[in-house]
C-alpha positions as CSV (number, residue, x, y, z in Angstrom):
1,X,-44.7,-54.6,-73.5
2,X,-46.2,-51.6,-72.1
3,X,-45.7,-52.5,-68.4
4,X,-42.2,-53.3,-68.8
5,X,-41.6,-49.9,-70.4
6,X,-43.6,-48.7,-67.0
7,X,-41.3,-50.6,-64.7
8,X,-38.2,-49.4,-66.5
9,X,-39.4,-45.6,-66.2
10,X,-40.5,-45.9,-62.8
11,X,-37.0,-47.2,-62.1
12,X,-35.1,-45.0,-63.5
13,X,-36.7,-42.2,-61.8
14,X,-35.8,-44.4,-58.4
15,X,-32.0,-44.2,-59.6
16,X,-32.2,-40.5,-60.3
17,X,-33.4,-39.5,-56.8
18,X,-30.9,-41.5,-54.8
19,X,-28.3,-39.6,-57.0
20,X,-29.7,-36.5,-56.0
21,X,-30.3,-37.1,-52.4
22,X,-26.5,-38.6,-52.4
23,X,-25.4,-35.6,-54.3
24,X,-27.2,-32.7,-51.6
25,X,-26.5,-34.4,-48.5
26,X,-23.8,-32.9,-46.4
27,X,-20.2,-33.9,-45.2
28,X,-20.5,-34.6,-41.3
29,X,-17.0,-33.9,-39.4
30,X,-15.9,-37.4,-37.4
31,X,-15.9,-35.2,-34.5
32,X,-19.5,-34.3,-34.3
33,X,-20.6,-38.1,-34.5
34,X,-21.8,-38.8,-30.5
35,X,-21.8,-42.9,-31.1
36,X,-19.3,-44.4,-28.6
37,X,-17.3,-46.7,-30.7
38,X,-15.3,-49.9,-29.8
39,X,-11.8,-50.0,-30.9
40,X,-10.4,-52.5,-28.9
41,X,-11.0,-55.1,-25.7
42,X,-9.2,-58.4,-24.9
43,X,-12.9,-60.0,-24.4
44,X,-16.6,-58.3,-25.4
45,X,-19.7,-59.8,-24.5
46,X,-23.7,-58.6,-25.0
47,X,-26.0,-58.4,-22.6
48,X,-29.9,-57.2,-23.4
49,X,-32.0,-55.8,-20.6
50,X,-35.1,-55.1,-21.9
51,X,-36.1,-54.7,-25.8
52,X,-34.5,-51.3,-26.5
53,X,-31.6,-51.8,-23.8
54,X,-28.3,-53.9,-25.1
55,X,-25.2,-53.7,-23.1
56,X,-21.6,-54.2,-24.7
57,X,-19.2,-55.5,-22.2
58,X,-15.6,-55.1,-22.6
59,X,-12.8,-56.6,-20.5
60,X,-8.9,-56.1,-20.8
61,X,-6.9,-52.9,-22.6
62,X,-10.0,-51.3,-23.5
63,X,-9.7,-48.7,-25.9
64,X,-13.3,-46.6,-27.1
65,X,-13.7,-43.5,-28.8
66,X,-16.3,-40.9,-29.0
67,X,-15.2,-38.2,-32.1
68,X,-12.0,-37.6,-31.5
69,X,-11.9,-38.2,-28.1
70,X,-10.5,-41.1,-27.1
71,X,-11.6,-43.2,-23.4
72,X,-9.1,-46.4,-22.1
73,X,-9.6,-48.1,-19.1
74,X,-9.2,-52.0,-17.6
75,X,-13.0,-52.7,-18.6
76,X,-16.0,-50.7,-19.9
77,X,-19.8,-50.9,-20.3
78,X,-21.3,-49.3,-23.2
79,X,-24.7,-48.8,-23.9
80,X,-25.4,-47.8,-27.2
81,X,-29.4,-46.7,-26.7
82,X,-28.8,-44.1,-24.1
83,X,-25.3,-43.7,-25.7
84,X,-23.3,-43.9,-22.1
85,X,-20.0,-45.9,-20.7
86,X,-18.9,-46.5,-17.9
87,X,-15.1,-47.4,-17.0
88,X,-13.5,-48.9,-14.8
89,X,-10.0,-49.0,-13.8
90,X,-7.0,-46.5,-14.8
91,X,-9.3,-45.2,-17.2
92,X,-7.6,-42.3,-19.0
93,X,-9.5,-39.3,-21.0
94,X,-7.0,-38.3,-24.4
95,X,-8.5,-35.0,-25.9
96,X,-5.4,-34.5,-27.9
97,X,-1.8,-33.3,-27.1
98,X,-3.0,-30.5,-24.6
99,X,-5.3,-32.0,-21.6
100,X,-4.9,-35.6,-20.2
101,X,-7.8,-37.0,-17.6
102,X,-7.3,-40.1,-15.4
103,X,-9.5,-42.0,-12.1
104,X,-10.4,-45.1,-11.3
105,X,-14.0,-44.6,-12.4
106,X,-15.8,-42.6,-14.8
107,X,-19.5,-42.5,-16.1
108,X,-19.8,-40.4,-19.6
109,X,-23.0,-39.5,-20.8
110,X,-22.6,-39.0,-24.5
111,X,-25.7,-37.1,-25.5
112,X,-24.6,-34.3,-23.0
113,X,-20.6,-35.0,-23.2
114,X,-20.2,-34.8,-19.6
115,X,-18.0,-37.0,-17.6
116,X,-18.3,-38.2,-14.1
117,X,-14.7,-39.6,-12.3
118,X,-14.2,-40.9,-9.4
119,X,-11.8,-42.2,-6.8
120,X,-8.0,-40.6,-7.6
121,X,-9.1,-38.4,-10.2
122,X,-6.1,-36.5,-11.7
123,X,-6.3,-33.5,-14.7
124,X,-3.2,-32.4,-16.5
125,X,-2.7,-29.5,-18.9
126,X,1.1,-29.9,-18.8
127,X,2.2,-26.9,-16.9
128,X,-0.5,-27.7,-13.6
129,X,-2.4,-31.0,-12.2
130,X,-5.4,-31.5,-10.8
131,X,-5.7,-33.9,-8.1
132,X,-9.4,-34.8,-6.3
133,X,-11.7,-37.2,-5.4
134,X,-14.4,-36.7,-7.4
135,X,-14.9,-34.4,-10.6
136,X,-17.7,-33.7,-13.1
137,X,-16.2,-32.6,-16.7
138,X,-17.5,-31.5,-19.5
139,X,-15.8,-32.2,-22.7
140,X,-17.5,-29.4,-25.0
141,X,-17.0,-26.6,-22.9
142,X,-14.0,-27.5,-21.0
143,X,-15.0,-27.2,-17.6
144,X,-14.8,-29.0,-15.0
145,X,-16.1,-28.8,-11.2
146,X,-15.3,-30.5,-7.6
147,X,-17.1,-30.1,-4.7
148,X,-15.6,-32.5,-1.7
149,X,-12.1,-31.2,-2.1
150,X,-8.9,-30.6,-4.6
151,X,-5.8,-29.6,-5.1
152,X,-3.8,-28.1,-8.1
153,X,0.0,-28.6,-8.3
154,X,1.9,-26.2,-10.8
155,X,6.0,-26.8,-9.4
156,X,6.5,-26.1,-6.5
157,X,3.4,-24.2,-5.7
158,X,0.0,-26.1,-4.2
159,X,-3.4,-25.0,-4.3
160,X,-6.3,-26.8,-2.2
161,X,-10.0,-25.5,-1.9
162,X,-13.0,-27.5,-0.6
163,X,-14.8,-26.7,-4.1
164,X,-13.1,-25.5,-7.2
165,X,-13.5,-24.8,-10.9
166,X,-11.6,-26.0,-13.5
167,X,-11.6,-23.8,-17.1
168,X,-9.3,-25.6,-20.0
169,X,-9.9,-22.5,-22.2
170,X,-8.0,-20.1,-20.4
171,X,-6.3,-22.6,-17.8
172,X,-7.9,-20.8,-15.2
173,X,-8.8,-22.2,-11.5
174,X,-11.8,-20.7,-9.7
175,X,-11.1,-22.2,-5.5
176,X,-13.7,-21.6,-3.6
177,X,-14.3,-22.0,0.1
178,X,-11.2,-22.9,2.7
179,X,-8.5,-22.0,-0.2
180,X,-4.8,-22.5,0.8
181,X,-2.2,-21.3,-1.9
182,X,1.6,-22.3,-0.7
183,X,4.3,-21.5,-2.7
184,X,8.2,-21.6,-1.2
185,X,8.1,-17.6,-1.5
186,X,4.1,-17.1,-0.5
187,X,1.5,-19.0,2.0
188,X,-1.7,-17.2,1.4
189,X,-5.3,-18.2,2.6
190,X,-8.5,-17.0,1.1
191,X,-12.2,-17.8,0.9
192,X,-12.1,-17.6,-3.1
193,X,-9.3,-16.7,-5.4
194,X,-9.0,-17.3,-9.0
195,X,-5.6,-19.2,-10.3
196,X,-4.0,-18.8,-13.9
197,X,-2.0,-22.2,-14.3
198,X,0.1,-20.6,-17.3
199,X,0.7,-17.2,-16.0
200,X,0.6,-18.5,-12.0
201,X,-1.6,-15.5,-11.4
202,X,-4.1,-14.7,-8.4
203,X,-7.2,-13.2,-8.5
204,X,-8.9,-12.2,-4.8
205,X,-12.3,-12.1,-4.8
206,X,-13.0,-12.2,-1.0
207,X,-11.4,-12.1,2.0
208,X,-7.4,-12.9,1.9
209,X,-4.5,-13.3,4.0
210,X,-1.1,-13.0,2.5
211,X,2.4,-14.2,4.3
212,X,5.6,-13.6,2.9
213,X,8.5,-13.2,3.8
214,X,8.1,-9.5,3.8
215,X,4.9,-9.5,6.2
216,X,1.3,-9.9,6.1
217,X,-1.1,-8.5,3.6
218,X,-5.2,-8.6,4.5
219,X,-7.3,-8.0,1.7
220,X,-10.8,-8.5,-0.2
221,X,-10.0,-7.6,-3.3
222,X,-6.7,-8.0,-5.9
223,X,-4.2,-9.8,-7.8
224,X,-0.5,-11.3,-6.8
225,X,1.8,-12.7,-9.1
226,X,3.6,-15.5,-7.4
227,X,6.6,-15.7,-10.4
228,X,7.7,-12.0,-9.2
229,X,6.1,-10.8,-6.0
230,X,4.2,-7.8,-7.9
231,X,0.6,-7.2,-7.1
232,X,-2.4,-4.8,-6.6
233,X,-5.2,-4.5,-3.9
234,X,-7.9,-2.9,-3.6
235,X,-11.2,-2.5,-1.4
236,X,-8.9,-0.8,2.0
237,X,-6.2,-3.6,1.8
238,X,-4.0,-3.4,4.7
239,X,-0.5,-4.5,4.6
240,X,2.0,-5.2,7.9
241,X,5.8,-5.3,7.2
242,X,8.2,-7.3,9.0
243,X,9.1,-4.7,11.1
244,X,5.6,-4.2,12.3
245,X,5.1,-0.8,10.7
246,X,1.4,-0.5,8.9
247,X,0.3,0.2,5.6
248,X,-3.3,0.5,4.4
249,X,-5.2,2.0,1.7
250,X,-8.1,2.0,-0.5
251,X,-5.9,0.8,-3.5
252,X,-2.0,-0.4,-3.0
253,X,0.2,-1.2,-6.1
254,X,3.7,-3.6,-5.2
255,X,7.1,-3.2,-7.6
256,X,8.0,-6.3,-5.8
257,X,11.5,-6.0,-7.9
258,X,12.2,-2.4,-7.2
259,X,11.1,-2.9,-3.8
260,X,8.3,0.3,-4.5
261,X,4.5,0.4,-3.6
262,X,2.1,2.9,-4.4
263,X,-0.6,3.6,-1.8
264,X,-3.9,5.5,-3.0
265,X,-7.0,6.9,-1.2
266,X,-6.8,7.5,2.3
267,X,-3.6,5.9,2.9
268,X,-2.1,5.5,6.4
269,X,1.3,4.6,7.4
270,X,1.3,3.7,11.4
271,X,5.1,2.7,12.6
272,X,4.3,1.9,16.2
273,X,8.1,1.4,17.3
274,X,8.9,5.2,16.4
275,X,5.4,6.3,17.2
276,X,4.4,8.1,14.5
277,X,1.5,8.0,11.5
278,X,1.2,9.4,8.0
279,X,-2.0,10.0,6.2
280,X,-2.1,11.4,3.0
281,X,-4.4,10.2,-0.8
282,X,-1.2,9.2,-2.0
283,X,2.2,8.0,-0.8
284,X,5.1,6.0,-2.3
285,X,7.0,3.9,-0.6
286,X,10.9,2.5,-1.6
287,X,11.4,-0.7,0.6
288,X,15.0,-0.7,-0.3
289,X,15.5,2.9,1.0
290,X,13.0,2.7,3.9
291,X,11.5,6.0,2.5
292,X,8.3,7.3,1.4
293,X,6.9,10.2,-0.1
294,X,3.3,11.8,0.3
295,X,1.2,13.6,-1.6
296,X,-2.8,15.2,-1.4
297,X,-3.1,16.8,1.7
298,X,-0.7,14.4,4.0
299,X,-0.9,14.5,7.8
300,X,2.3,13.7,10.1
301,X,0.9,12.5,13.4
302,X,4.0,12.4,15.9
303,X,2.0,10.6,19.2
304,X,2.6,10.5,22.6
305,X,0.0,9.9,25.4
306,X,-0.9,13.1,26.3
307,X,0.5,15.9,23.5
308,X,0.1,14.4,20.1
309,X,1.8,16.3,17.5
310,X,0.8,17.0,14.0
311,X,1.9,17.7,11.2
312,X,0.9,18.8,7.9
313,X,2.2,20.5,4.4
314,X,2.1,20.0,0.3
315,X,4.0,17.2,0.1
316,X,6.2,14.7,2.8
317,X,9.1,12.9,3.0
318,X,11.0,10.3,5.1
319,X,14.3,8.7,5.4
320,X,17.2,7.8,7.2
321,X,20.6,9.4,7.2
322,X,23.5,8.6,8.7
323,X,24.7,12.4,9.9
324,X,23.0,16.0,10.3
325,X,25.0,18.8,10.6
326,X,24.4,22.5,11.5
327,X,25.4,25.5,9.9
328,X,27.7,26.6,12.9
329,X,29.1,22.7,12.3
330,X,32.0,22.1,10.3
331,X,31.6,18.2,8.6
332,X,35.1,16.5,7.4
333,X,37.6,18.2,5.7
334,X,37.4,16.0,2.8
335,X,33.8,15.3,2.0
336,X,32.4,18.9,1.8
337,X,33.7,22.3,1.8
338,X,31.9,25.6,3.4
339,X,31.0,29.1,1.7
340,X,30.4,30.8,4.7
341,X,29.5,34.0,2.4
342,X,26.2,32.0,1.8
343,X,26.1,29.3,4.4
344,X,25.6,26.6,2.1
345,X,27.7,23.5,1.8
346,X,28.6,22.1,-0.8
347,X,29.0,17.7,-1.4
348,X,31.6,16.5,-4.2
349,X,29.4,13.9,-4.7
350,X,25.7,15.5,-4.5
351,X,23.6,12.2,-4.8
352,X,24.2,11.7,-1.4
353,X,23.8,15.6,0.3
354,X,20.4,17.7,0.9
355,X,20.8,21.3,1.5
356,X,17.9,22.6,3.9
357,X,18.3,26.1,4.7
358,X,21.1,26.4,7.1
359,X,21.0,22.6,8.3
360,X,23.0,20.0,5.6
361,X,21.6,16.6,5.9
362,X,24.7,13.9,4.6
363,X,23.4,10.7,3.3
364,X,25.1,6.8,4.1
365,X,25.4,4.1,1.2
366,X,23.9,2.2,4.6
367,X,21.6,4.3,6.6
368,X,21.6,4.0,9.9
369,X,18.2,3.0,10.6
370,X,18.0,4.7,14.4
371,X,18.3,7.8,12.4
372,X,14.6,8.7,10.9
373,X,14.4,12.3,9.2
374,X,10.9,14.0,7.9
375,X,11.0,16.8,5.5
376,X,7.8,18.8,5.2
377,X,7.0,20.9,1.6
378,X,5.3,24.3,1.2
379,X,2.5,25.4,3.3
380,X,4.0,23.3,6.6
381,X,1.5,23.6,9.6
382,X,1.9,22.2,13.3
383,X,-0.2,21.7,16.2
384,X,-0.1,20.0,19.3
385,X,-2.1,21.4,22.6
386,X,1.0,23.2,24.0
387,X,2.3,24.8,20.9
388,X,1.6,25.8,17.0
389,X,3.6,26.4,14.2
390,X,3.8,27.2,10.4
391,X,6.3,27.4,8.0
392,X,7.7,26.9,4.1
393,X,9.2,24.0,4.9
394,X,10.7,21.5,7.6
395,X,13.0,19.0,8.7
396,X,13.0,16.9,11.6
397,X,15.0,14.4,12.6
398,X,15.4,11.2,15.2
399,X,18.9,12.0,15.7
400,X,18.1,15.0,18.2
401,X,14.7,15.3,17.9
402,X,14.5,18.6,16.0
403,X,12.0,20.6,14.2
404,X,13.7,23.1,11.7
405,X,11.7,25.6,9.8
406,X,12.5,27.5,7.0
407,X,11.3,30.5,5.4
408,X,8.8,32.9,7.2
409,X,8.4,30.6,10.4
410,X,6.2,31.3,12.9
411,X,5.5,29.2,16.6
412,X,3.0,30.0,19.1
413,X,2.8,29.1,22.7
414,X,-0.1,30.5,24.9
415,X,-0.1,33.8,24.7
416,X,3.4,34.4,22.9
417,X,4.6,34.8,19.5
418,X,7.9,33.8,18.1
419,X,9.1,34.7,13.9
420,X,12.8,34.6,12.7
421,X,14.3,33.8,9.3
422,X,15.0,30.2,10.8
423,X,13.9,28.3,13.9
424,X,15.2,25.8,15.2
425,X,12.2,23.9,17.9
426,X,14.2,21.1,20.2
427,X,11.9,18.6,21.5
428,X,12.5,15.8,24.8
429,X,9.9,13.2,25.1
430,X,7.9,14.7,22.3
431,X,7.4,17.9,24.0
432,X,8.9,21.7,23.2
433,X,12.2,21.5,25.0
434,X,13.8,24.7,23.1
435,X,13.5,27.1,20.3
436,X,16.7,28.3,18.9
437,X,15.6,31.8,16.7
438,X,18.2,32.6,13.5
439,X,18.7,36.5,12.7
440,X,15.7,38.8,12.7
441,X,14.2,36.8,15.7
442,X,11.0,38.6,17.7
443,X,8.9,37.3,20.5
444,X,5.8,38.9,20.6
445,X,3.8,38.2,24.2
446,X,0.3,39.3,24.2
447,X,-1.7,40.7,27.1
448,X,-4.6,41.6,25.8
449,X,-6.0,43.4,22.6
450,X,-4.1,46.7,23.1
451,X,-0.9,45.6,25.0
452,X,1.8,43.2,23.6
453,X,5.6,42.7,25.3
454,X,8.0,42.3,22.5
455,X,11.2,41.1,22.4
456,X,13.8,40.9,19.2
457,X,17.0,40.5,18.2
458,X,19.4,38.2,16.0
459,X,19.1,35.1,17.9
460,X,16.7,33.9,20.4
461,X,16.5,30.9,22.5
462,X,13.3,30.0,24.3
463,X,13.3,27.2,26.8
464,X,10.5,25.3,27.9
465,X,9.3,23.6,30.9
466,X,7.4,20.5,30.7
467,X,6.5,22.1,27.2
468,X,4.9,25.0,28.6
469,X,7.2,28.5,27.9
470,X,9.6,29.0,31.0
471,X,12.6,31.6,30.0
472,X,14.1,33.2,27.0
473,X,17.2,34.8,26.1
474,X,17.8,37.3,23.4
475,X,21.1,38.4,22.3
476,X,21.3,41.2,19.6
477,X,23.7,44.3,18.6
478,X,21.2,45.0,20.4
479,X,18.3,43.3,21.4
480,X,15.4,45.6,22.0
481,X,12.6,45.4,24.2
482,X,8.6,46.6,25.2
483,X,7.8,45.5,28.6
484,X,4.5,46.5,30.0
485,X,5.2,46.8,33.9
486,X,2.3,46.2,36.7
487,X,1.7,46.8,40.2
488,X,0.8,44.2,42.9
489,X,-2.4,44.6,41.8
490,X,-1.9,43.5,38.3
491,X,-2.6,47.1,37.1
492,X,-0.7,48.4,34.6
493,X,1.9,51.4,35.9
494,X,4.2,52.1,32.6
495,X,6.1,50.9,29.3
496,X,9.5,49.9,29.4
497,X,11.4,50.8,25.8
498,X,15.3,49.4,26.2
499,X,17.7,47.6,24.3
500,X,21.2,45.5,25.6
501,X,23.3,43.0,24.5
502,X,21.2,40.4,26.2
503,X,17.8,40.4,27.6
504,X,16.4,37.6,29.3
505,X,12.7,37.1,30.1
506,X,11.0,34.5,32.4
507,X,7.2,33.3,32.4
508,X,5.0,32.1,34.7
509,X,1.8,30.6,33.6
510,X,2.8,31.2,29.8
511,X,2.8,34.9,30.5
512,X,5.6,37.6,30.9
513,X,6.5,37.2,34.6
514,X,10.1,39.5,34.7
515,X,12.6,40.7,32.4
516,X,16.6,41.1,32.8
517,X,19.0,43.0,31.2
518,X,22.3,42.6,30.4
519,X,25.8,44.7,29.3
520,X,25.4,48.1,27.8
521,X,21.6,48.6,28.8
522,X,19.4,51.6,27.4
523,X,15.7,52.5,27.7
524,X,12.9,54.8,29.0
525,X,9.6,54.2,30.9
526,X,6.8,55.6,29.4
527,X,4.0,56.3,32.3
528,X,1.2,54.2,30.8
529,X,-1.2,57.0,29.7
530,X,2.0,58.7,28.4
531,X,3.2,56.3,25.6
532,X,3.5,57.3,22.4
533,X,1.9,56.0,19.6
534,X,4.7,55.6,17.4
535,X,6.7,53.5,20.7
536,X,3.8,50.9,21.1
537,X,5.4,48.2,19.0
538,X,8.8,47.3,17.7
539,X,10.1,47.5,14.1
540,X,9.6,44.4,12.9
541,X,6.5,43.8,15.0
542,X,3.3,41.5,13.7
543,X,0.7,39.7,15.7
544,X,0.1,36.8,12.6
545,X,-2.8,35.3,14.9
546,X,-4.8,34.6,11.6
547,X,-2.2,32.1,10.4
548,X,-2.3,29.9,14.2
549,X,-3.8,26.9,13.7
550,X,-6.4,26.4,15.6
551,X,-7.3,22.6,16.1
552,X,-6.0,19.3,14.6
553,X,-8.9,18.9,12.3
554,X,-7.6,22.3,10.4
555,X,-4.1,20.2,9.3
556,X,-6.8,17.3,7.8
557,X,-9.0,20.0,5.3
């Protein structure tokens, strides 16, 4: 009696543990079980290898599953020790309703969770596909990798690298060596670039060429969107338009939409047809208008092959406009109208009209592009090896090659000195041609540091000869003189103090050679130790030496 009371205790306290142990152990997901399970196969078969190695062979509609992840193919081999299969045949990979995997031949490892496919491999995740030859992918972390070649389709836009990376997470494409990208709009090569499938993104990480139908765009760094055109590059990206005109910088931002870019950090602008360059740390460009503007110390180079111009002040701008007019021009009766108490004209409709000093600039719905103009903002310097200048501001235009500068101008040549409220500097084949002086015009001529021939009036025109100063005429009420006369010898003999309606002067050399007067003519020779101090210079005289640049570099600082 006793021992069956034992063996009824002892098994009760069997039946209490297994409730226990049943009651703590914990609810495992379907997903997380890694046992490859059969669901379906026309035939199945066993086959044993060794003592620990069975094979299950299926043939015919196979369907398996590992989780929730489901493997069908024309026959399989499972082995259930090492927990592997291999299919064969349109075998298809269904992680759900998001990512679909297809090839002729895959080899799953189940412990790992990483695929092997072979021979016409294809990967969709509904918006791109995935083409290649052979692909390793693996199912927990979504990646997968080729290394012999493969190509992403998303519309009309193909992809082909000879190794790539495949992220389901963030449907992102890493192609890496010999990467083609062509798109109806866009044929771009690359050594790497990084590819959204959703947002049809790029990514540059190395060297790129980009061809459009705008031009070409070398880069190492940036991103293009292929939907809209927009885009930004950095690492000195250089961009050629169609027209062959250059753009480069350390950073470029592209409004492909508004037809705008954004050049930072050493930007350059080189337009070889017109023969000129822009530097600045900033410039914006407007496509549409064929403008630009720049900012942060920008440089106008106007080159030629033996007396490169520059050009430099606060801030620049180009365009093109269909007309310019002077002040002593009178523009259709109907589109402006004249106050000739202030000599400004007035536009009815002002979008399309810039006032600049005494010179009226009238714009075209449709520029004509033969037409270029350049203004110049505050602090305007220009230098070239034949002449200097500095002003307020600038204009200059294609249409007749003129420099126009406004408000305390100033223009060196040699030795000589020339100031007026406006001037007006004419240029032929990129050289000094003519300077047209407005009101409260004086040439100033030095000879040395104690004598200086002077010249003024209220207009003066200065012609040049091969850009080198040749003759000038001044016409005043009246112009006014100081000529220093010298014997054979080159000795000074006197000062000649006279006024006229119009003197002219002519050079040799860059240096004071003879001067003519003409109509109502007064004066007075001064013996040269006689002069008075007080007759030396003219009213409005002023040797501004200090503000001359001196080199190129100076327009750069």
């Amino acid at each position: 009696m006793r021992k069956v009371l034992q063996f009824f205790w002892l098994l009760a306290l069997i039946f209490k543990a297994d409730v226990c142990f049943a009651q703590i152990s914990p609810t495992v997901p379907s997903d997380t079980f890694r046992t490859i399970q059969i669901i379906r196969g026309n035939t199945w078969r066993e086959k044993t290898i060794d003592s620990v190695t069975r094979l299950e062979i299926l043939v015919g509609d196979v369907l398996v599953q590992e989780g929730t992840t489901k493997f069908a193919c024309d026959s399989a081999i499972i082995n259930q020790h090492l927990n592997t299969l291999e299919a064969f045949g349109n075998v298809h990979i269904n992680q759900g309703d998001t990512l679909f995997t297809s090839s002729q031949y895959i080899k799953y490892l189940g412990n790992e969770r990483v695929a092997y496919l072979k021979k016409n491999v294809k990967l969709t995740d509904k918006k791109a596909t995935l083409t290649t030859q052979e692909l390793e992918y693996n199912l927990t972390t979504g990646i997968g990798k080729y290394n012999n070649g493969g190509k992403v389709v998303n519309g009309k836009t193909v992809l082909t690298s000879t190794q790539g990376i495949y992220y389901e997470d963030t449907k992102d494409v890493y192609f890496i060596n010999n990467v083609d990208v062509v798109d109806p709009q866009t044929k771009i090569k690359a050594d790497s670039l990084l590819y959204n499938t959703q947002t049809q993104k790029l990514n540059f990480i190395g060297p790129t060429y980009i061809k459009n139908k705008d031009g070409d765009i070398f880069t190492n760094q940036g991103t293009y969107d292929l939907k809209n055109g927009d885009a930004f590059f950095g690492n000195r990206t250089l961009v050629k338009d169609s027209s062959g005109r250059v753009y480069q910088a350390n950073n470029i931002a592209i409004d492909n939409k508004l037809g705008q870019a954004q050049l930072e950090g050493n930007a350059i602008i080189k337009d070889s047809a017109n023969r000129f360059i822009v530097t600045g740390n900033q410039i914006f460009v407007d496509k549409k208008n064929n403008s630009f503007l720049a900012t942060k110390k920008p440089v106008l180079i106007i080159w030629q092959d033996k007396d490169t111009t520059y050009i430099s002040g606060d801030t620049l701008f180009s365009g093109f406009t269909k007309k310019v007019y002077n002040d002593d021009i009178i523009p259709e009766k109907d589109s402006v109208k004249v106050d000739s108490t202030k000599s400004v004209i007035a536009k009815k409709d002002s979008s399309n009209f810039r006032v600049i000093g005494k010179t009226t600039i009238i714009n075209s719905n449709k520029p004509d592009t033969s037409i270029r103009y350049f203004l110049a903002y505050h602090h305007v310097k220009i230098f070239n090896d034949s002449l200097q200048a500095v002003s307020d501001s600038l204009f200059y235009s294609g249409a007749d090659s003129a420099f126009r500068l406004f408000y305390d101008p100033v223009i060196w040549s040699g030795k000589s000195q020339v100031t007026g409220d406006t001037i007006f500097l004419y240029t032929k084949n990129k050289k000094a041609e003519r300077v047209y002086v407005f009101e409260n015009g004086i040439m100033i001529n030095k000879i040395n540091s104690e004598f200086y021939n002077q010249v003024s009036g209220k207009t003066i025109n200065c012609y040049f000869a091969n850009g080198i100063i040749d003759y000038m005429r001044v016409k005043g009420s009246p112009a006014e003189s100081i000529y220093y006369v010298q014997d054979k010898d080159s000795a000074f003999t006197g000062m000649n103090h006279a006024d006229g309606s119009v003197i002219d002067m002519y050079f040799v050399k860059q240096e004071l050679n003879k001067v003519k007067f003409v109509n109502d003519v007064h004066g007075k020779l001064y013996p040269i130790r006689q002069i008075p101090q007080d007759q030396k210079y003219l009213k409005k005289f002023i040797w501004l030496e200090k503000r001359r640049p001196k080199n190129k570099l100076e327009l750069f600082e």
